[in-house]
C-alpha positions as CSV (number, residue, x, y, z in Angstrom):
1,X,-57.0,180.3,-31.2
2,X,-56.8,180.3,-27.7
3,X,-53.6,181.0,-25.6
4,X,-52.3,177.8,-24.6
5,X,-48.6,176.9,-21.8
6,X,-47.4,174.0,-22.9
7,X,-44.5,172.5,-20.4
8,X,-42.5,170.1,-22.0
9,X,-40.2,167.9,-19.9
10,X,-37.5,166.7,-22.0
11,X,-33.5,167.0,-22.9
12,X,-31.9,169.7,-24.4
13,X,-30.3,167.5,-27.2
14,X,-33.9,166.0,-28.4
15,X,-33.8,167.3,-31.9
16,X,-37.3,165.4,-32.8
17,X,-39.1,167.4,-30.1
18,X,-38.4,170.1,-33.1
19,X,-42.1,168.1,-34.4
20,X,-44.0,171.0,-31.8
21,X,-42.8,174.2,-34.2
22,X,-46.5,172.8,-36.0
23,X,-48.5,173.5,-32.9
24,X,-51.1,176.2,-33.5
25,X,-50.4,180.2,-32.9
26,X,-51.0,181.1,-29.4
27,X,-48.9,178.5,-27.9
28,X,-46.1,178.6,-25.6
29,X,-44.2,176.5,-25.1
30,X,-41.6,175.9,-22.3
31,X,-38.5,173.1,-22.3
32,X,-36.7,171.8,-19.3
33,X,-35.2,169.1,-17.8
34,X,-34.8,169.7,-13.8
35,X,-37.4,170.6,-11.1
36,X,-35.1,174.1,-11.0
37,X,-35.8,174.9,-14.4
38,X,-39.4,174.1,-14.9
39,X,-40.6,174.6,-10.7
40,X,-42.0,178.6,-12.0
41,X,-43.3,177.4,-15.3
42,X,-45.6,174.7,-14.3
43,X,-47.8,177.1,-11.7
44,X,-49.8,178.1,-14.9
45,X,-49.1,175.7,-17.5
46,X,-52.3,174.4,-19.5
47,X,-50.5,171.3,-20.9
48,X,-47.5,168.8,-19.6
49,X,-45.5,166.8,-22.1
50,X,-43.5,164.2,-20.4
51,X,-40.7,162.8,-23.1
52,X,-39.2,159.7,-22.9
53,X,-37.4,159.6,-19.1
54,X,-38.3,157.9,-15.6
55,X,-40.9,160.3,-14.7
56,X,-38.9,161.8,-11.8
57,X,-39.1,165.3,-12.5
58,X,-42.8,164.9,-13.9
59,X,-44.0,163.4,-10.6
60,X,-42.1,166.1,-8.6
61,X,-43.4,169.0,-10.5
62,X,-47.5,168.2,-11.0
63,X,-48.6,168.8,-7.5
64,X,-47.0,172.7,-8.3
65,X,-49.3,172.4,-11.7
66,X,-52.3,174.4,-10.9
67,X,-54.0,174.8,-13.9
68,X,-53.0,171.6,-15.9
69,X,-56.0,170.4,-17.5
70,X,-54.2,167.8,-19.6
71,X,-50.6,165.3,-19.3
72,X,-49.4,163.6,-22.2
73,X,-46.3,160.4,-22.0
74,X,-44.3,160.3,-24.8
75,X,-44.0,156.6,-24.2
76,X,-47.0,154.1,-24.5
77,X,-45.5,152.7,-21.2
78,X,-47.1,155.0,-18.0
79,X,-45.4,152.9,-15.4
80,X,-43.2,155.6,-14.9
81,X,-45.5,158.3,-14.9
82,X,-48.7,157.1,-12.6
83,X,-47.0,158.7,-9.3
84,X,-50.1,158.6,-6.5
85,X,-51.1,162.3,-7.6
86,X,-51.4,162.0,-11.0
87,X,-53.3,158.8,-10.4
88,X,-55.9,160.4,-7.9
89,X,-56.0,163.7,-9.9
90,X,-59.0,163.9,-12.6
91,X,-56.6,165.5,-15.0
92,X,-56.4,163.1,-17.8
93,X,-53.4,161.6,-19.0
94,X,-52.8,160.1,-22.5
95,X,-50.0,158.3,-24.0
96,X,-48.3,157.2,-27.1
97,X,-50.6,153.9,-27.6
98,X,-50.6,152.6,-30.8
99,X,-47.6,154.7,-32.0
100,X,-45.0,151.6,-32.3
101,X,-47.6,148.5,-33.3
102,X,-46.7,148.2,-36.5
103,X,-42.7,147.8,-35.7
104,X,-43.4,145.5,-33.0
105,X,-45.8,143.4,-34.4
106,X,-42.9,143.1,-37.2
107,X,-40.5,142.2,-35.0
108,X,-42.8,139.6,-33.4
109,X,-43.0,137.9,-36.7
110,X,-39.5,138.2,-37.5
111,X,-38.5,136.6,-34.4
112,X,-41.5,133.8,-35.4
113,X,-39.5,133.5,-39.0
114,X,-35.8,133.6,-37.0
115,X,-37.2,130.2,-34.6
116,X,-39.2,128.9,-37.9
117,X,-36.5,129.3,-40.4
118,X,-33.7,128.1,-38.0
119,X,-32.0,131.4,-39.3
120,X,-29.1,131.5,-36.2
121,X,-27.8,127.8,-38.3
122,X,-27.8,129.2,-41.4
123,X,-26.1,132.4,-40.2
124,X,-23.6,130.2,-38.5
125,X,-22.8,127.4,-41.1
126,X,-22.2,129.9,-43.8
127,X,-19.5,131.7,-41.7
128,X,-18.0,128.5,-40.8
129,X,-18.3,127.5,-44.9
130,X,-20.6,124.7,-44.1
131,X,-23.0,122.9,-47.1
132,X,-25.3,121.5,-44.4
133,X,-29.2,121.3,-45.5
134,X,-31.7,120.6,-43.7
135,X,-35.4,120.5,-42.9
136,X,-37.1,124.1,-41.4
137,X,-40.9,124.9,-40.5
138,X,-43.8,126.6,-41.9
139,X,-45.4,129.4,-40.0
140,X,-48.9,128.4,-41.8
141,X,-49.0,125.4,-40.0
142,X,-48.2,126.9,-36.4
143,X,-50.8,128.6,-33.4
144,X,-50.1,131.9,-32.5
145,X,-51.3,132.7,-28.8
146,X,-51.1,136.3,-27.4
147,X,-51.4,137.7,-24.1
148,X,-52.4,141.6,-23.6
149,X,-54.6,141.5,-27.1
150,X,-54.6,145.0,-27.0
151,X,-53.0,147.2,-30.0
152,X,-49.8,145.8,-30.5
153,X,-51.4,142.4,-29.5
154,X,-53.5,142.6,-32.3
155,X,-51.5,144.1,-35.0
156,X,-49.3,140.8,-34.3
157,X,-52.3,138.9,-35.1
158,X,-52.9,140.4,-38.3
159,X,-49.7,139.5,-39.4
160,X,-49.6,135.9,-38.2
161,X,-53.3,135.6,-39.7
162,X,-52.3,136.5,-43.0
163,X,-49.3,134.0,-42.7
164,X,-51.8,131.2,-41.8
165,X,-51.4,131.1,-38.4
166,X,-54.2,130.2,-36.1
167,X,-54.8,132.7,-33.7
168,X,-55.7,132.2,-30.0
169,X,-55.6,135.3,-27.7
170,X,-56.1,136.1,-23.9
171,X,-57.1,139.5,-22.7
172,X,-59.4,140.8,-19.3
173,X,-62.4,140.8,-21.4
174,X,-62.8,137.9,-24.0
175,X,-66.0,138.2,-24.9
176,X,-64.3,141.5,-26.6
177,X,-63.3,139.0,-29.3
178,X,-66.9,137.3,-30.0
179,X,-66.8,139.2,-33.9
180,X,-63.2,139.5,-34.1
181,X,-62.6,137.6,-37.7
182,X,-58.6,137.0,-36.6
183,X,-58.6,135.4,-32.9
184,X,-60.4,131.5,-33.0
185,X,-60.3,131.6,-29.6
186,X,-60.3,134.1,-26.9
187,X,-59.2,133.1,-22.9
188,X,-59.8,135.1,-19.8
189,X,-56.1,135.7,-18.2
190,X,-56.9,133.1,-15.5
191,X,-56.9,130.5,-18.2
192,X,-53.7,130.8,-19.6
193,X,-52.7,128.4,-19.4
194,X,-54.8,126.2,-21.6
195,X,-54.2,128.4,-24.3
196,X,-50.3,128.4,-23.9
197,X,-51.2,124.8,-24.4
198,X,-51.6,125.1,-27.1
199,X,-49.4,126.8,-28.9
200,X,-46.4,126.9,-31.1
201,X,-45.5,130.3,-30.3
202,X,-46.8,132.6,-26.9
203,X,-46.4,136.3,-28.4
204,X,-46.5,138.6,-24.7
205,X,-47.6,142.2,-25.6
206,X,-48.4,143.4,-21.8
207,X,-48.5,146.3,-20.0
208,X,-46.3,146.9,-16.4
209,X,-49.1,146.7,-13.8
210,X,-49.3,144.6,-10.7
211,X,-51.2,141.9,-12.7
212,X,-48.9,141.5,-15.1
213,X,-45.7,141.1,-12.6
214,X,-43.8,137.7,-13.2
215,X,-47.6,136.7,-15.9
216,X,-45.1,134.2,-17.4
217,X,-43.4,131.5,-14.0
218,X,-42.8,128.0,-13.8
219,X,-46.5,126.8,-13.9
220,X,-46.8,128.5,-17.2
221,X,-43.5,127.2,-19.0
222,X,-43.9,123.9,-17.8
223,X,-47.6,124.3,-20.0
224,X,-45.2,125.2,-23.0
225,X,-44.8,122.7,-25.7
226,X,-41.2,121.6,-25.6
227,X,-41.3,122.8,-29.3
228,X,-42.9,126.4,-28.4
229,X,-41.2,129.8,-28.4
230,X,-41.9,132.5,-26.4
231,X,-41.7,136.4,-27.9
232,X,-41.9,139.2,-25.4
233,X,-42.5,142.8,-26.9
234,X,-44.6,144.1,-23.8
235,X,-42.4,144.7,-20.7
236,X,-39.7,143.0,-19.2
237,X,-41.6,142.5,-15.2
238,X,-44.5,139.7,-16.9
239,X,-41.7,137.0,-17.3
240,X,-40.1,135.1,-14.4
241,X,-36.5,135.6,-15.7
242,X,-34.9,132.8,-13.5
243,X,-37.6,130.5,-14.4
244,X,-37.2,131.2,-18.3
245,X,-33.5,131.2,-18.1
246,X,-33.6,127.5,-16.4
247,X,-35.8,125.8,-19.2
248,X,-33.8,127.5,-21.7
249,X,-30.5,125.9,-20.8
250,X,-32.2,122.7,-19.9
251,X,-34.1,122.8,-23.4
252,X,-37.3,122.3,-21.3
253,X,-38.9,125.1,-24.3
254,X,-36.9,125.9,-28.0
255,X,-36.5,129.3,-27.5
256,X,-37.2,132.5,-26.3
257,X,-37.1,136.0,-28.4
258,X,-36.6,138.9,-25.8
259,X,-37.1,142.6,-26.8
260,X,-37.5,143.7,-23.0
261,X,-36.0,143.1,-19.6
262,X,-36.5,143.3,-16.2
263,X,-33.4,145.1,-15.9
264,X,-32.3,147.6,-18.6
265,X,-30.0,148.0,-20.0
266,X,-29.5,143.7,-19.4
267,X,-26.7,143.1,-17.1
268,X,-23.2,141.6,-18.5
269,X,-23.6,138.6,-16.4
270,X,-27.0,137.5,-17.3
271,X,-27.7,133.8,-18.6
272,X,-29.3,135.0,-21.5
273,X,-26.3,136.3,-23.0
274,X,-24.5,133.0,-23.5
275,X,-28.0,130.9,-24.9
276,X,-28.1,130.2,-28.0
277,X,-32.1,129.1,-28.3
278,X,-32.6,133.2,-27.0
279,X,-32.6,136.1,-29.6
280,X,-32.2,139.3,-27.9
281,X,-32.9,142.8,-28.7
282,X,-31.7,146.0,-26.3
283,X,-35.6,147.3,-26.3
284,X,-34.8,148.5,-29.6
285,X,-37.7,146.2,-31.9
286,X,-39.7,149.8,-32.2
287,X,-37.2,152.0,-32.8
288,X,-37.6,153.3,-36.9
289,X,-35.6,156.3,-37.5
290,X,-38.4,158.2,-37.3
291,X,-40.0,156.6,-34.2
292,X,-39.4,159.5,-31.6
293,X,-40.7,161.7,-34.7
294,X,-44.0,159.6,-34.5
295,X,-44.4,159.6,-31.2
296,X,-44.7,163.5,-31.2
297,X,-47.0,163.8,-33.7
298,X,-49.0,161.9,-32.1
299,X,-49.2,164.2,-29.5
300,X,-49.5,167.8,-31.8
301,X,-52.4,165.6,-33.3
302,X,-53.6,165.5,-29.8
303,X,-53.1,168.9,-29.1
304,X,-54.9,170.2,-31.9
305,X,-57.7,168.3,-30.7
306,X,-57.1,169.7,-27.1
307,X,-57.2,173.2,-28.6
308,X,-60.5,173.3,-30.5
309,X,-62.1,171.3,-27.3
310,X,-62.7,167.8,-29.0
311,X,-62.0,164.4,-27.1
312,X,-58.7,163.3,-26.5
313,X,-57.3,160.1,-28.2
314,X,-55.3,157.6,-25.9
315,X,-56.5,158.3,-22.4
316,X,-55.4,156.3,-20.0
317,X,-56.7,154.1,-17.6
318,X,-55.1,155.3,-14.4
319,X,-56.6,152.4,-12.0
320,X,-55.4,149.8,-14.6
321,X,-52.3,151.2,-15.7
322,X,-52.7,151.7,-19.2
């Protein structure tokens, strides 16, 4: 096995990074958390691994990275890390796509159930003591529409699907979905707003790029039904917060279920902490115990890969941003 440097930015506390003890013999590896402590390393390291932080020390070091052939994100998220070097560098970069689907697309159908099942009044009446019934909703008879059909996107999909939901999805290429046996419909992004429509619930599972900044304004809640709920799993910068937070209190939509922010953590003062059609979550719908776990063997998957010379999984699109 060849000798491989493997830099890894991250904090001295992360237990989970012990996950690279299985990298092959021949590696070295290198941990830090400041420019000062990783500036000498990174002249002839083979391999960045940038855990989960803002990218600042990454995007300070890699113009000193000589012989870096390959940079990993811990996160599926790259807004962070695409600093104007890395982005005009032909390194390639790979992230942690696909990693935290499956407890997304969970969440997304929990929230669904919480809106569906009118779960906040049953919560509240039996505190209060209260023999109240009354009439709830069944996901079977509900559309499902979901912007940024890409893997958490669709692993939402599957889940509605099997509930009996009908599917309609947008995404930069639609004709993508011509043979796809879950989505009825596909859009192009620029008609969103005939899907939204359309549906009982808008699932957003975007990226942060420039195209997807404020995806979600006035235009495309006033094409909300008045009955339709919007789930955001992707990242907080494609919703128009001041837009959302106005229909909300006004009841111009039912509800909204919010697992991301514009501004994290979400500020005391907000509106959304005092609605009671919103269900919030502190960017927390992915995190399994074992998520940071996953995340890195992903990556020693990806290394091992690196190491024998075979394609990379998960590289990223630098001029899209994901």
């Amino acid at each position: 096995m060849r000798q491989i440097k493997l830099l890894v930015i991250t904090r001295p506390e992360a237990k989970y990074m012990s996950v690279l003890e299985t990298l092959p013999p021949g590696t070295t590896v290198v941990k830090g958390n400041s420019v000062h402590e990783l500036s000498k390393d990174v002249v002839d390291a083979d391999v960045i691994l940038n855990d989960m932080n803002t990218g600042d020390v990454l995007r300070q070091i890699f113009p000193l990275a000589r012989k870096v052939q390959w940079v990993h994100s811990l996160s599926a998220g790259v807004e962070s890390t695409l600093s104007p070097e890395i982005t005009a560098s032909t390194v390639p970069l790979t992230n942690a796509r696909g990693v935290f689907k499956d407890s997304l697309a969970e969440w997304v159908i929990a929230a669904a159930l919480f809106f569906a099942k009118d779960l906040r009044r049953l919560v509240h009446n039996q505190e209060a003591g209260i023999w109240k019934p009354f009439d709830i909703e069944m996901l079977g008879d509900q559309t499902m529409g979901v912007i940024g059909y890409g893997e958490i996107g669709r692993a939402a999909a599957r889940r509605a699907h099997a509930l009996g939901m009908r599917i309609l999805a947008t995404r930069r290429r639609p004709e993508l979905c011509h043979d796809d046996q879950i989505v009825e419909r596909a859009f192009a992004s620029a008609d969103r707003l005939q899907m939204i429509a359309e549906c009982d619930y808008v699932v957003l599972a975007t990226p942060r790029t420039s195209a997807t900044d404020k995806l979600i304004g006035p235009p495309e809640i006033a094409a909300m039904k008045p009955s339709a709920v919007l789930i955001n799993v992707g990242r907080g910068n494609a919703i128009d917060e001041n837009a959302l937070a106005a229909a909300l209190k006004e009841r111009r939509i039912r509800g909204a279920a919010l697992d991301v922010f514009v501004d994290e953590p979400l500020p005391k003062d907000h509106p959304f902490w005092t609605l009671d059609n919103v269900l919030l979550s502190p960017h927390s719908a992915d995190h399994t115990a074992d998520w940071l776990q996953r995340a890195t063997r992903l990556f020693t998957t990806n290394f091992d890969r690196f190491a024998k010379g075979e394609p990379l999984l998960n590289i990223v699109d630098k001029q899209a941003g994901y």
